[in-house]
PLY file of the C-alpha trace (Angstrom):
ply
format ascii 1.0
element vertex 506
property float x
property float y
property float z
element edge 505
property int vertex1
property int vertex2
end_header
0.00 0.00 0.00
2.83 2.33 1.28
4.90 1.55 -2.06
1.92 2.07 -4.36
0.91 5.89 -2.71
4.91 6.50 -3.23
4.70 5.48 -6.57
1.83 7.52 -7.55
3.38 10.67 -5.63
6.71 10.64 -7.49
4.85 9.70 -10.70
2.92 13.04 -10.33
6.14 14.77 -9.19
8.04 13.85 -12.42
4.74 14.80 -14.66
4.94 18.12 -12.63
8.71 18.70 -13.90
7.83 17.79 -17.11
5.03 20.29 -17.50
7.08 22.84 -16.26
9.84 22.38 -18.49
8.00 21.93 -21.40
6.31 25.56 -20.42
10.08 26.94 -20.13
10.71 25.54 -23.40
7.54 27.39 -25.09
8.81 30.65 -23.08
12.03 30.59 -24.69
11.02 30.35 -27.98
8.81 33.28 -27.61
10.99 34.89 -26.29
13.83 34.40 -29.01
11.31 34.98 -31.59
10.17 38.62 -29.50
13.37 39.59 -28.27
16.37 37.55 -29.90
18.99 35.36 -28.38
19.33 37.90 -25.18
15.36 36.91 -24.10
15.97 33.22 -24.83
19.02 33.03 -22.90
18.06 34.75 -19.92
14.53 32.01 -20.22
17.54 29.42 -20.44
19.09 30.30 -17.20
15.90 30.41 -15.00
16.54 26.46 -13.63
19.81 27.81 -12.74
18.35 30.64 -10.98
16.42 28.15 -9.10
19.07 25.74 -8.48
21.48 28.16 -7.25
18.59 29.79 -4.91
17.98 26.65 -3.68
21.86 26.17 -2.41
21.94 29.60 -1.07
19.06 28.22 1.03
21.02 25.45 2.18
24.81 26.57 2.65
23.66 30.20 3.38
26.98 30.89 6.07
28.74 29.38 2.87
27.33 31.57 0.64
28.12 34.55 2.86
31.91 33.51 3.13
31.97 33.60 -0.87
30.33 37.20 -0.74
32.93 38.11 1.64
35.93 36.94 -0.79
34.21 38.91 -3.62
33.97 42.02 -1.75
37.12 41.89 -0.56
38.68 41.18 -4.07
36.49 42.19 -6.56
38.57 45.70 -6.90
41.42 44.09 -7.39
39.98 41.10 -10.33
38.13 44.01 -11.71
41.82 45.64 -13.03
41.93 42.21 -14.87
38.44 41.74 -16.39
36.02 43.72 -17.81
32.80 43.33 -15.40
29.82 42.40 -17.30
27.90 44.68 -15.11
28.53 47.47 -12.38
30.31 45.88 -9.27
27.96 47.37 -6.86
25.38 44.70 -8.58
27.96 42.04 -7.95
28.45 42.78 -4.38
24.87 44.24 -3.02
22.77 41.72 -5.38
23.95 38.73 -3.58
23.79 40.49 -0.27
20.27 41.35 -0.81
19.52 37.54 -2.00
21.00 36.55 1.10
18.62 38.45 3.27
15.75 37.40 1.22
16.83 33.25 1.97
17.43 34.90 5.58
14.06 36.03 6.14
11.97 33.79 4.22
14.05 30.72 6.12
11.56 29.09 9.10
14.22 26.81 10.17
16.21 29.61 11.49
15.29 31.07 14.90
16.22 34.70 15.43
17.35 34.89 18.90
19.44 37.82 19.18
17.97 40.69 19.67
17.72 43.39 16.97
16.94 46.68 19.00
20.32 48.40 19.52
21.74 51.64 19.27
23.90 50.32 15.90
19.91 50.07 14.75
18.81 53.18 15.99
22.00 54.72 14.18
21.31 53.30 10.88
17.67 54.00 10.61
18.39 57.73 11.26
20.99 57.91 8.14
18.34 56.07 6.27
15.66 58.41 7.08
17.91 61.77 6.22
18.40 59.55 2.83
15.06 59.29 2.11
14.26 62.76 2.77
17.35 63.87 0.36
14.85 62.64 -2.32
13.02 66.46 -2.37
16.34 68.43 -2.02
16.24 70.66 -4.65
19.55 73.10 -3.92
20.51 72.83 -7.71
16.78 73.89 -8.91
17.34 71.03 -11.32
14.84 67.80 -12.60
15.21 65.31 -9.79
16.83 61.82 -10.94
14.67 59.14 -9.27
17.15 56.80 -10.61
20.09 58.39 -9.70
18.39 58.90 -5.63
17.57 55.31 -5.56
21.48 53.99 -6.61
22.89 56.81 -3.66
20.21 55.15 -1.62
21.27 51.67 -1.70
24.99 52.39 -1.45
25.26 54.62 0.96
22.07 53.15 3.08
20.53 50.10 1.89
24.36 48.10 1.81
24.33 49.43 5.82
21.25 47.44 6.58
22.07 44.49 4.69
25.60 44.14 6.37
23.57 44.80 9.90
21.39 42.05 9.09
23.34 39.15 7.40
26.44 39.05 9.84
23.31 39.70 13.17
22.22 36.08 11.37
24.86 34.29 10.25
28.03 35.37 12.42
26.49 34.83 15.98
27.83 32.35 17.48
31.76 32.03 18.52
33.24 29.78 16.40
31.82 31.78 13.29
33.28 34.70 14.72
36.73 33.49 14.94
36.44 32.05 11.35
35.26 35.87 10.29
38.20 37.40 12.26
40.78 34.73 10.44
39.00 34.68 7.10
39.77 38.40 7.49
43.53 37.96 8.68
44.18 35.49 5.66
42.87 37.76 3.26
44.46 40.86 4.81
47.60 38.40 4.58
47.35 38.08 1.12
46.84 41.27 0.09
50.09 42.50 2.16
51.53 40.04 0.15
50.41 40.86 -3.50
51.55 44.53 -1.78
55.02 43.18 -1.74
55.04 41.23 -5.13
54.60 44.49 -6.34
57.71 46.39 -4.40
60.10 43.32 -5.36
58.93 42.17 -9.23
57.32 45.32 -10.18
54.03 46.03 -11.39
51.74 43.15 -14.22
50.80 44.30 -16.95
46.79 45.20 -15.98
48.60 46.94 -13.25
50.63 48.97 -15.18
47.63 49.87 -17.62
45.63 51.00 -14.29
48.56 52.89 -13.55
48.98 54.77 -17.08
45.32 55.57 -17.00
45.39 57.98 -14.48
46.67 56.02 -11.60
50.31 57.00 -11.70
49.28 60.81 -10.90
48.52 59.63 -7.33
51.02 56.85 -6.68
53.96 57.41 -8.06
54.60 61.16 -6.66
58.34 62.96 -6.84
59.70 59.32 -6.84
58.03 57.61 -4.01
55.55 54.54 -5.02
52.57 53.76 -3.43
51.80 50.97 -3.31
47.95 49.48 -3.56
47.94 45.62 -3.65
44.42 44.23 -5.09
42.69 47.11 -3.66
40.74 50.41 -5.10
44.06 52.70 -4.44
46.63 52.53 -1.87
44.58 55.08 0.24
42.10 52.38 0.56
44.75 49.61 1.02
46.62 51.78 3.53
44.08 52.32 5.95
42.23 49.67 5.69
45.58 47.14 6.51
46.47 50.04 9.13
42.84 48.96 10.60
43.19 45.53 10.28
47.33 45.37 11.88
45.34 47.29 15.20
42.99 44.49 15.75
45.20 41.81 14.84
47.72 43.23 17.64
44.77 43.32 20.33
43.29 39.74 19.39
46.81 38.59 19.99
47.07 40.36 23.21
44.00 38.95 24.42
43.15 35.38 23.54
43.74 32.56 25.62
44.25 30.07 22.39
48.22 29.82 21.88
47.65 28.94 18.10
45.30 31.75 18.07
48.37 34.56 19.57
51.07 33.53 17.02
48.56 33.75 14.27
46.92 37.10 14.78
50.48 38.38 16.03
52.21 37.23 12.57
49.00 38.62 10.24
49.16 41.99 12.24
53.27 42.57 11.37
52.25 41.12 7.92
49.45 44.51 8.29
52.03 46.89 9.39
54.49 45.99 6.44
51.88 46.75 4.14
50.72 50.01 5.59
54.02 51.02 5.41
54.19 50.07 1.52
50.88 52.01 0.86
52.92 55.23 1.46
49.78 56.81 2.65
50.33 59.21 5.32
46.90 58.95 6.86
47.45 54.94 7.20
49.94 56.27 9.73
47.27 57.96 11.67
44.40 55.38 11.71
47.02 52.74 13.13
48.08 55.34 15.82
44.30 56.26 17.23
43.16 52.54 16.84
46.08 51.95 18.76
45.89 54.64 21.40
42.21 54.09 21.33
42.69 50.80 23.05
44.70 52.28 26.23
41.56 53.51 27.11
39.13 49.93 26.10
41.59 47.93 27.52
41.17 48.74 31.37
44.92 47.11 31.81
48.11 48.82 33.04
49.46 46.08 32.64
48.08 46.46 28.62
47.89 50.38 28.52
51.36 51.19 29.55
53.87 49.20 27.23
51.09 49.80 24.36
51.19 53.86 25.15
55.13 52.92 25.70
55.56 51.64 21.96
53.13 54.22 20.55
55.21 57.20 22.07
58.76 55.65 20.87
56.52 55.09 17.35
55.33 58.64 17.16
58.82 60.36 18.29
61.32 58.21 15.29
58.99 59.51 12.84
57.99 62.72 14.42
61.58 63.80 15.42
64.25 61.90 13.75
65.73 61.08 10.67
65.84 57.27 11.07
65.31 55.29 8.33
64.50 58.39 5.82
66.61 56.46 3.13
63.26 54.36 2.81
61.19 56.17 0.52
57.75 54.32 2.51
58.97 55.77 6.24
59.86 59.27 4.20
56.54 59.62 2.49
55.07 58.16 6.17
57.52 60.74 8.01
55.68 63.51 6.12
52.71 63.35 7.65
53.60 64.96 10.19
55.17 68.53 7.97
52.94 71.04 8.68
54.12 72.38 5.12
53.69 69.63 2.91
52.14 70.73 -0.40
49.49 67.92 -0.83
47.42 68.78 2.56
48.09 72.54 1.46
45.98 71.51 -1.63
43.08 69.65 0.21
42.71 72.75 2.57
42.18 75.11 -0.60
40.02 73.13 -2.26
37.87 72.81 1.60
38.35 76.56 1.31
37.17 76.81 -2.05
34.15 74.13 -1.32
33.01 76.42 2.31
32.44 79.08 0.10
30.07 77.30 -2.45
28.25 75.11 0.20
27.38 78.05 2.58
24.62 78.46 0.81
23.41 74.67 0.32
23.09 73.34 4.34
21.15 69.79 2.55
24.20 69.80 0.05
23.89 69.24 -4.06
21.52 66.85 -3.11
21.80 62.66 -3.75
18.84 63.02 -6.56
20.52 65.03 -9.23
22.43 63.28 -12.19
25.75 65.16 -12.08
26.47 65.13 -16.00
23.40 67.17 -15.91
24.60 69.99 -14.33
25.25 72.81 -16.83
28.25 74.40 -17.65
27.79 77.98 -16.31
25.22 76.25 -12.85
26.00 78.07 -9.53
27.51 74.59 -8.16
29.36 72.91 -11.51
32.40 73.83 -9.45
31.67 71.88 -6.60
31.22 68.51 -8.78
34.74 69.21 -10.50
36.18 69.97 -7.33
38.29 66.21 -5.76
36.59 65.09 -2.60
39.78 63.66 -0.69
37.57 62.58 1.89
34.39 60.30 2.28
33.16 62.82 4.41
33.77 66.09 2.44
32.35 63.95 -0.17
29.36 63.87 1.70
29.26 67.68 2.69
29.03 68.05 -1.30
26.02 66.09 -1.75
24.42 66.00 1.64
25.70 69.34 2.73
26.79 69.82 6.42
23.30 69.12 7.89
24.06 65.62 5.86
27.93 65.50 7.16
27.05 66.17 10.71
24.19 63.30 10.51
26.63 60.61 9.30
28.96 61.87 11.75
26.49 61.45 14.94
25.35 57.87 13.67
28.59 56.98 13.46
29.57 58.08 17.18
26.49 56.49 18.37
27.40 53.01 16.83
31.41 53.57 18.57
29.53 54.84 21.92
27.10 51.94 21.93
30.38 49.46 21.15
32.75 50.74 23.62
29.47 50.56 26.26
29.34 47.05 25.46
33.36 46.10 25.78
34.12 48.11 28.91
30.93 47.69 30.72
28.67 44.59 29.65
31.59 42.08 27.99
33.66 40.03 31.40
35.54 37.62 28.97
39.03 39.13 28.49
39.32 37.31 25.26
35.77 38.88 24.23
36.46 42.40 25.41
39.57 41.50 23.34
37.25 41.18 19.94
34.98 43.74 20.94
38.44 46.52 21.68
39.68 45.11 18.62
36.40 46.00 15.93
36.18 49.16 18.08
39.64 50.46 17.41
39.70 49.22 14.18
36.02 51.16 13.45
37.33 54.22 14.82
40.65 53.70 12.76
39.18 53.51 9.29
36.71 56.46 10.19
39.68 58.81 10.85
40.90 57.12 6.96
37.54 58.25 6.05
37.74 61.66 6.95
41.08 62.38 5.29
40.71 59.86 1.93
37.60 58.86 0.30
37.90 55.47 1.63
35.27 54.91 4.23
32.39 53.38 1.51
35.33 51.69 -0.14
35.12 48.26 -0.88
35.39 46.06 1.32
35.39 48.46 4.39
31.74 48.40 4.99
31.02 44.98 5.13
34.22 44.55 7.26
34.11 47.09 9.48
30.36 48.04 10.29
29.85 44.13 9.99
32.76 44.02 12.74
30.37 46.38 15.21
27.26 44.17 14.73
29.39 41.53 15.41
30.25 43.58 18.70
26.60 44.23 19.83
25.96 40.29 19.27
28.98 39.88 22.02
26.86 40.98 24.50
24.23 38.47 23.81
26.42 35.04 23.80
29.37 35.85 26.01
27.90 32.61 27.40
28.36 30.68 24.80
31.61 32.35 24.12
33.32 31.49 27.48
32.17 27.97 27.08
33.78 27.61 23.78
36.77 28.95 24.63
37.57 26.64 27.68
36.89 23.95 25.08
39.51 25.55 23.00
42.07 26.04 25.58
41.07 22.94 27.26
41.96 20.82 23.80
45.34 22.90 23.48
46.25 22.25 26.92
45.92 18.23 26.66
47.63 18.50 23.31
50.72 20.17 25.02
50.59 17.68 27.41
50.69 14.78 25.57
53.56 16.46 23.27
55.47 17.07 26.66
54.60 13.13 28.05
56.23 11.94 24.88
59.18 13.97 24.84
59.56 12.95 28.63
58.83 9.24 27.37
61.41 9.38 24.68
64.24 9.94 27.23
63.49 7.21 29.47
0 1
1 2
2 3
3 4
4 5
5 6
6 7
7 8
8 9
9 10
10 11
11 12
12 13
13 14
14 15
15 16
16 17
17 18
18 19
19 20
20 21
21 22
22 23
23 24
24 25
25 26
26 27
27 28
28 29
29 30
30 31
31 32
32 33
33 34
34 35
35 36
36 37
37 38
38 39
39 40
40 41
41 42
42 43
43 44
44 45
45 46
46 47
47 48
48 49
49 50
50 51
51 52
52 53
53 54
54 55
55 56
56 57
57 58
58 59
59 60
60 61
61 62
62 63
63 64
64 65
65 66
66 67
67 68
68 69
69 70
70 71
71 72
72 73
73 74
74 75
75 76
76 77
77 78
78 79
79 80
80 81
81 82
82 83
83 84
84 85
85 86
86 87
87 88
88 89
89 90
90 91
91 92
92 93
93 94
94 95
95 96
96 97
97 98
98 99
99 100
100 101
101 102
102 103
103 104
104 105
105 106
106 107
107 108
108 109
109 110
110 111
111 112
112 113
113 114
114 115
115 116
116 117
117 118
118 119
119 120
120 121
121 122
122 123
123 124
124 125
125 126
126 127
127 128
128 129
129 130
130 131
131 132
132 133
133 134
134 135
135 136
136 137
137 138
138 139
139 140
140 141
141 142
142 143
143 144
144 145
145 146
146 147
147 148
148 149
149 150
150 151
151 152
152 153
153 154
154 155
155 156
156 157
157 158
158 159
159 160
160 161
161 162
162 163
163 164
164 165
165 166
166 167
167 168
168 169
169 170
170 171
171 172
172 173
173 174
174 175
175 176
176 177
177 178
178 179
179 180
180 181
181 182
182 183
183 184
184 185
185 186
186 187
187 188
188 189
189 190
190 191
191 192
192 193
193 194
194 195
195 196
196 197
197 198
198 199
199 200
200 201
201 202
202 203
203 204
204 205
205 206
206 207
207 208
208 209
209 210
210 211
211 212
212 213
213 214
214 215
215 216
216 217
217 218
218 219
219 220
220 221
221 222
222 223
223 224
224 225
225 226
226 227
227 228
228 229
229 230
230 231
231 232
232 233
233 234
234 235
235 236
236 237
237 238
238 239
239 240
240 241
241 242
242 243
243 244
244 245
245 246
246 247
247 248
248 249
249 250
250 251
251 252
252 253
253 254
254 255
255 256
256 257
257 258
258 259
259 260
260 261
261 262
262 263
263 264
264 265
265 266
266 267
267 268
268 269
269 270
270 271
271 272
272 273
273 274
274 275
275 276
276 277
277 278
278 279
279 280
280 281
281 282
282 283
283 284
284 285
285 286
286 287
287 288
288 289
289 290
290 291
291 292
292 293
293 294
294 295
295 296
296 297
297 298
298 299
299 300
300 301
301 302
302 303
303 304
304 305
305 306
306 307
307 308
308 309
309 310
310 311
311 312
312 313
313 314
314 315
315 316
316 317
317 318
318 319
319 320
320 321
321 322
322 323
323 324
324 325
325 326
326 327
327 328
328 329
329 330
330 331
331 332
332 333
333 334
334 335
335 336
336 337
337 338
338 339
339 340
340 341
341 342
342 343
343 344
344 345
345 346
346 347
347 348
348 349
349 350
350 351
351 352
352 353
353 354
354 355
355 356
356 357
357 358
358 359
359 360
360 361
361 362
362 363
363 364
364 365
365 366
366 367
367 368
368 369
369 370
370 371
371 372
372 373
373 374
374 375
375 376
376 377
377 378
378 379
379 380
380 381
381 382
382 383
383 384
384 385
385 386
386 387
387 388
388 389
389 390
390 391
391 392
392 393
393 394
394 395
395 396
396 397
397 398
398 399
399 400
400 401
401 402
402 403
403 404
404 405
405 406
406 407
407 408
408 409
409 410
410 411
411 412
412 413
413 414
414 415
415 416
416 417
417 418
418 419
419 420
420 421
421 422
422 423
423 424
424 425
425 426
426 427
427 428
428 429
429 430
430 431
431 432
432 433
433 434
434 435
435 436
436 437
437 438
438 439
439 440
440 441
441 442
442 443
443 444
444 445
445 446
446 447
447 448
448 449
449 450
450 451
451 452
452 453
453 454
454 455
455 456
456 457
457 458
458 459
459 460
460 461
461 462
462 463
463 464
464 465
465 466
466 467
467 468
468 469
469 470
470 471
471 472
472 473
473 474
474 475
475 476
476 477
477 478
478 479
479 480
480 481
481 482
482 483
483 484
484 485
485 486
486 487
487 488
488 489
489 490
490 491
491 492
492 493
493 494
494 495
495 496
496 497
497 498
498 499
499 500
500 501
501 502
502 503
503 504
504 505
């Protein structure tokens, strides 16, 4: 009886399949005879639509892993093929799949809890977004189009970041693989960083470079070097954020493995920083770093930290050493009140304060800039560089707009550091939550002097590093558990190695 019910329920199955391939078929050839080979092969690909959604539902913390690779490399791959479309589509598409599988999964039980000030934070920049939609400073057509892009880059990519690592990174051992996957890749790209300085640049490289590139790397014979990134300003700061955290997971965590690991990736970090030649990767690594005397509530941490940091500051500040190196002499500069380059970006802020005094909302995020005209009021400020993520943002959101992004951004760091120095009793998980901390407030103060902030991969990293902070709070639990299973494993492992060496000499 039971065989003869199966029998009749996968017969009906298969009939089902057939009937819907056999509609797919018909679909395609209407649409190859309406549209051409373009509409037929897009109908072609719809079971592999379906196949590959149904594998995102089932390896969805796989899936997220491979999004993490792409935005972490895509800049880099992108210098060696032509994209077939935009790379925002190849990095916030999947993203936004993701959260779709996320939310329509019942399996998965959403027990951390969502209301935080990181949330409260992003849903006020979203709101000032949304309301950019009627500025009207430039008196020009509004650009629906070109609102909803600005939108979902600089507000929609926040949200899905929040959400995915909230639901897929929240539990301990899916931290640590986020905080190594991170360190290998980091790794890698200090790596490709020095491939460059000893072999010289590939040829896509040196076609990036001739296209405009070598104006801002290779300046009165220093190089800059950028690895697989957008630039080296991007590179620098972002491996200057990444050596800080490395350093304080190393300090921190119990795991032996886990201290020679993080300790080797951060040097790796602060070798490539160095090769960037970016002046502001200097600074980020110095307030991430002096940012954690005050998270760390050691002495014993705070004073040979602010010990090292003070030596740091005064070979470059006020010495000569190692000025032969063209990296520590474009690093060294940084700190000449005189040199010509910051001389430029404060004219051009000059320049900019002039225009924008009378725009508080900015140019406005709805307006297609080609569509300015020639002889408009604000042309100027377009053509004018934005060094900086955030003067970016005082062009186009104005300094209402700057000061918002500034505030949510404090309130995520204040709501953080709450969490590490007040709720968090794990030294190993005060270690994590110092470490995305210092590295947030790092790559901000890259953000205000470059362009960087928005970069690829920053935001995922880095604003996925503070959700990953205000989940702490919620397992510490969990955390302490697994990391007395950790240590406890490593400790009978040394013990056995040490019984066998003691063994061996009887």
């Amino acid at each position: 009886m039971f065989n003869t019910v199966y029998y009749k329920l996968a017969s009906k199955e298969k009939i089902g399949r057939i009937i819907i391939l056999f509609f797919l078929f018909l679909l395609a050839l209407y649409e190859f005879y309406s549209i051409g080979i373009i509409g037929y092969a897009l109908v072609c690909i719809i079971p592999l639509l379906l196949l590959g959604l149904i594998l995102v539902f089932r390896y969805q913390l796989t899936f997220f892993w491979i999004i993490f690779f792409i935005n972490y490399t895509m800049m880099g791959i992108s210098r060696y093929y032509d994209m077939p479309i935009p790379i925002t589509m190849l990095t916030l598409m999947p993203q936004l799949l993701l959260v779709i599988v996320i939310t329509l999964d019942v399996r998965k039980k959403h027990d951390i809890k969502s209301g935080n000030l990181m949330l409260l934070a992003l849903i006020i920049w979203s709101t000032f977004m949304i309301l950019q939609l009627g500025n009207n400073t430039c008196d020009l057509p509004i650009s629906f189009r070109t609102w909803l892009q600005n939108f979902f880059f600089y507000s929609i990519a926040f949200f899905l970041t929040y959400f995915i690592i909230r639901s897929l990174v929240n539990t301990p051992n899916v931290i640590i693989t986020f905080l190594k996957f991170w360190a290998y890749l980091a790794i890698a790209a200090a790596i490709w960083s020095w491939r460059q300085k000893t072999f010289g640049w590939d040829n896509a490289e040196n076609i990036w470079l001739m296209s405009g590139g070598a104006t801002t790397h290779l300046i009165g014979g220093s190089i800059r070097y950028f690895s697989f990134f957008s630039d080296a300003a991007n590179y620098g700061c972002h491996i200057a954020a990444a050596a800080v955290s490395f350093y304080i997971i190393s300090i921190t965590t119990k795991i032996r493995k886990d201290k020679i690991f993080f300790l080797i990736a951060a040097l790796l970090c602060t070798y490539g920083f160095f090769l960037s030649g970016t002046r502001t990767a200097l600074l980020c690594f110095l307030v991430g770093g002096a940012f954690y005397i005050i998270l760390s509530k050691s002495i014993k941490i705070a004073i040979p930290v602010a010990f090292l940091g003070v030596i740091f500051f005064f070979i470059l500040a006020f010495t000569e050493i190692g000025q032969g190196n063209m990296q520590i002499r474009r690093m060294r500069s940084a700190f000449n009140k005189d040199d010509a380059s910051a001389g430029v970006r404060d004219i051009n802020k000059q320049a900019l304060k002039k225009y924008l005094s009378d725009a508080p909302f900015g140019l406005g995020m709805n307006i297609d800039v080609e569509s300015i005209p020639a002889n408009h009021k604000y042309k100027i400020v377009t053509q004018t560089a934005s060094d900086s993520t955030y003067v970016y943002l005082w062009e186009y959101t104005g300094i209402i707009g700057t000061c918002c992004f500034a505030f949510i951004n404090i309130l995520i760091l204040f709501g953080g550091c709450y969490i590490t120095l007040f709720k968090l009793k794990s030294k190993s998980a005060q270690g994590v939550g110092g470490a995305f901390c210092c590295a947030f407030l790092a790559i901000q103060t890259g953000g205000y002097a470059n362009n960087i902030l928005l970069q690829y991969p920053n935001v995922l990293i880095f604003y996925g590093g503070m959700t990953i902070v205000y989940t702490l709070s919620h397992i510490e639990g969990d955390w302490i558990k697994y990391e007395e299973e950790r240590y406890a494993v490593e400790k009978n492992k040394k013990l056995i190695k040490q019984n066998k060496k003691l063994a061996s000499r009887v």
